[in-house]
C-alpha positions as CSV (number, residue, x, y, z in Angstrom):
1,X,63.5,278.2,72.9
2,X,63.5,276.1,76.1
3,X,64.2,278.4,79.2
4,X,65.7,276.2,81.9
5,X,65.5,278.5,85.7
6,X,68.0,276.6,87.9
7,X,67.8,277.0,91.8
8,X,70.7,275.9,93.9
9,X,68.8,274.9,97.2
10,X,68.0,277.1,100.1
11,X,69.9,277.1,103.7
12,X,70.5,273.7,104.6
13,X,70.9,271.6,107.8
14,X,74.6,270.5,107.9
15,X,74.6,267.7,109.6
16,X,72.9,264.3,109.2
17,X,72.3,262.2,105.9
18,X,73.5,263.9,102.4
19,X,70.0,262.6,101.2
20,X,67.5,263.3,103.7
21,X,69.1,266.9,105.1
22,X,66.5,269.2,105.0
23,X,66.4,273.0,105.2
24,X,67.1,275.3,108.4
25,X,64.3,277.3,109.3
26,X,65.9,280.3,107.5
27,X,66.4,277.8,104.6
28,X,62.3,277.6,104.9
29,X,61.8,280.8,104.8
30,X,63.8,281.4,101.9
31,X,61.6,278.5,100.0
32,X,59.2,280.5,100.7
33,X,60.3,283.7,99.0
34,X,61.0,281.6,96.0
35,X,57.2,281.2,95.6
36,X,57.3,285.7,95.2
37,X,60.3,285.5,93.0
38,X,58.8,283.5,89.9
39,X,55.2,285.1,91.0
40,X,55.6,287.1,87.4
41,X,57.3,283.8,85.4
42,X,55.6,281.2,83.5
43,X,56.9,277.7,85.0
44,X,55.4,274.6,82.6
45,X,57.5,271.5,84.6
46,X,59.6,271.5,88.1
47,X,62.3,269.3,88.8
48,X,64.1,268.5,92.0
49,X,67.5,266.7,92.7
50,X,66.5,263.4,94.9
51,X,68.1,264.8,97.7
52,X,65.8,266.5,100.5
53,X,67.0,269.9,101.0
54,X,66.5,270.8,97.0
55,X,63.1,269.4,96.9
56,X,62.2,271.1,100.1
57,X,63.2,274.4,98.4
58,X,60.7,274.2,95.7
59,X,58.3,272.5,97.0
60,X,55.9,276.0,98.2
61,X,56.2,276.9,94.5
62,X,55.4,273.8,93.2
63,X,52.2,273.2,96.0
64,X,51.3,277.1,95.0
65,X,51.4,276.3,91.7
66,X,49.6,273.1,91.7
67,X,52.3,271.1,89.4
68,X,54.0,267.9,91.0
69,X,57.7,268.0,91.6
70,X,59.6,265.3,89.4
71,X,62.8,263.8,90.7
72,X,65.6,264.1,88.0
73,X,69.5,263.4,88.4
74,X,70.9,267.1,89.2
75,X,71.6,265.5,92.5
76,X,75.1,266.9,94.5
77,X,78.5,265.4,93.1
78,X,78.7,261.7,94.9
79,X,81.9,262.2,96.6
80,X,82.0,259.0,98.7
81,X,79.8,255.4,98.8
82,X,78.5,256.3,102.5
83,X,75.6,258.9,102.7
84,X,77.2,260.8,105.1
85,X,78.4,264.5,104.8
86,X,81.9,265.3,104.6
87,X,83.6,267.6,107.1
88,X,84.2,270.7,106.2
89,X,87.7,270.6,105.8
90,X,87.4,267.2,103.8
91,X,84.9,268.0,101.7
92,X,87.3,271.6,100.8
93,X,90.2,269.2,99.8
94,X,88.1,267.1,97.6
95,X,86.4,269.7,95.4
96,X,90.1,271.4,95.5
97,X,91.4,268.0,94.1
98,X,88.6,268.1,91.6
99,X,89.1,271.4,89.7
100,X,92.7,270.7,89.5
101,X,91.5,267.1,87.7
102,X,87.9,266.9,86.6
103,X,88.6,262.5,86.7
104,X,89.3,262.8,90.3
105,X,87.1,260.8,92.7
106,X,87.0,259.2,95.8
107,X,86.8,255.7,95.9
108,X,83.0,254.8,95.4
109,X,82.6,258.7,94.1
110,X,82.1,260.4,91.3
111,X,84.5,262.8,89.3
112,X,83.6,266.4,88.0
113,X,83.7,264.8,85.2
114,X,81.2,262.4,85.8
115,X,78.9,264.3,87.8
116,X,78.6,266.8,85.0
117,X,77.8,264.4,82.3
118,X,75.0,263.2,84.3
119,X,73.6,266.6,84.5
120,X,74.3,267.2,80.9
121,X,72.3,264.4,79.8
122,X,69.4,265.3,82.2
123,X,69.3,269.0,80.2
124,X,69.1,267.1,77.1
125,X,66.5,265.4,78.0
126,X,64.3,268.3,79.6
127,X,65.6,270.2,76.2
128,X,63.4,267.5,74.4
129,X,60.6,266.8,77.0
130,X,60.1,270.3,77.0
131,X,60.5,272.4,73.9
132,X,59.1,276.2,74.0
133,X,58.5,275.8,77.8
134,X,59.8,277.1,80.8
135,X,61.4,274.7,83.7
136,X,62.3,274.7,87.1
137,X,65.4,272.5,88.4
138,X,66.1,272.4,92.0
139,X,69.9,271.1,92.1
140,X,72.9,271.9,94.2
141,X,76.4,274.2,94.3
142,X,78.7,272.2,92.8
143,X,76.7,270.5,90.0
144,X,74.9,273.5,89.3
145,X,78.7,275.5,89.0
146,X,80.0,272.7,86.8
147,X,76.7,273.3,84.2
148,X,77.3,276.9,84.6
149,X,80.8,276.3,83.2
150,X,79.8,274.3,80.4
151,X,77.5,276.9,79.3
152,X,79.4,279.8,79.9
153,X,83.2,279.1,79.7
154,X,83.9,280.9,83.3
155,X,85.4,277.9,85.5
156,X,83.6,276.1,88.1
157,X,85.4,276.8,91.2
158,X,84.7,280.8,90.2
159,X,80.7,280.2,90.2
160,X,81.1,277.9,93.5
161,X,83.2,280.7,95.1
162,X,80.4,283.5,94.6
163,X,77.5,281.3,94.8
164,X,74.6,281.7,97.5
165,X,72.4,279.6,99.1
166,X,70.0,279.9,97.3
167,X,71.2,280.9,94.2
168,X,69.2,281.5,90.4
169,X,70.5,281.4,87.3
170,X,68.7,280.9,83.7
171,X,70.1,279.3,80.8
172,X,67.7,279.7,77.7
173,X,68.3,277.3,74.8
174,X,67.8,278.6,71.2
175,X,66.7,276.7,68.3
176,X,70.4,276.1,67.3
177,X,70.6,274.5,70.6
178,X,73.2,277.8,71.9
179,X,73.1,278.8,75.2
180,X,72.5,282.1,77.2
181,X,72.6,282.7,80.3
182,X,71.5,285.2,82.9
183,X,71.9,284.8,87.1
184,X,69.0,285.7,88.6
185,X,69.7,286.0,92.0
């Protein structure tokens, strides 16, 4: 069994460049909590989406720990070309848009769809890389509640609704390749 512990990143900064936002000094401190919360758990392998504020969130556990943080694609939904954060109120009509049509995307974005193959494909391949072993993934809302509905059945925009920042949830892979799952925090 391959026990896979995502963590949808700590408090970020809202403004700036989607890829380089890092984490608000409550979003720090919560990083650092992170490092008590899997005190008790076995972690072989940690992860990170590219983007700043997920690898910032696991990167006390990972120094603490000793093991080096490996980029892998659980990176946010690309909603435009430009790495520039949506406003608020933009941003709410295109994930709206999205769970009424999974192919929906902005010109030079990805779809639900899309973004959720990608992610697929990366658990396939940490399903492989690691078999028997426990595995961090530092990733993001959205992405993390469009896995969460492929595993589980309950629909994405549900997860996203009740989701914190940060937020854990485990999905353990048997032999047969079947899902469980279990949130965390």
């Amino acid at each position: 069994m391959t026990t896979i512990y995502f963590v949808r990143h700590c408090e970020s900064v809202k403004t700036g460049s989607d890829q380089e936002r890092g984490l608000t000094e409550a979003g720090q401190l919560q990083a650092q909590k992170l490092v008590g919360f899997f005190e008790a758990m076995s972690i072989d392998a940690i992860y990170s989406s590219p983007m700043r504020r997920a690898s910032d969130s696991v990167r006390p556990l990972a120094n603490q720990r000793n093991i080096q943080v490996i980029t892998a694609p659980f990176q946010e939904r690309l909603f435009q070309r430009l790495d520039e954060r949506l406003t608020s109120e933009r941003l709410e009509e295109v994930v709206s848009q999205s769970f009424l049509d999974v192919d929906y995307a902005e010109s030079g974005g990805e779809s639900n769809r899309m973004a959720l193959d990608r992610a697929v494909a990366a658990i396939e391949k940490l399903r492989d890389r690691h078999p028997k072993q426990q595995v961090l993934v530092a990733t993001h809302g959205l992405i993390l509640s469009l896995v969460l509905e492929r595993y589980t059945g309950r629909a994405a925009n549900e997860w996203l609704d009740a989701m914190s920042s940060p937020a854990i949830h485990q999905l353990t892979f048997d032999a047969l390749e079947k899902a469980f799952h279990e949130q965390l925090l």
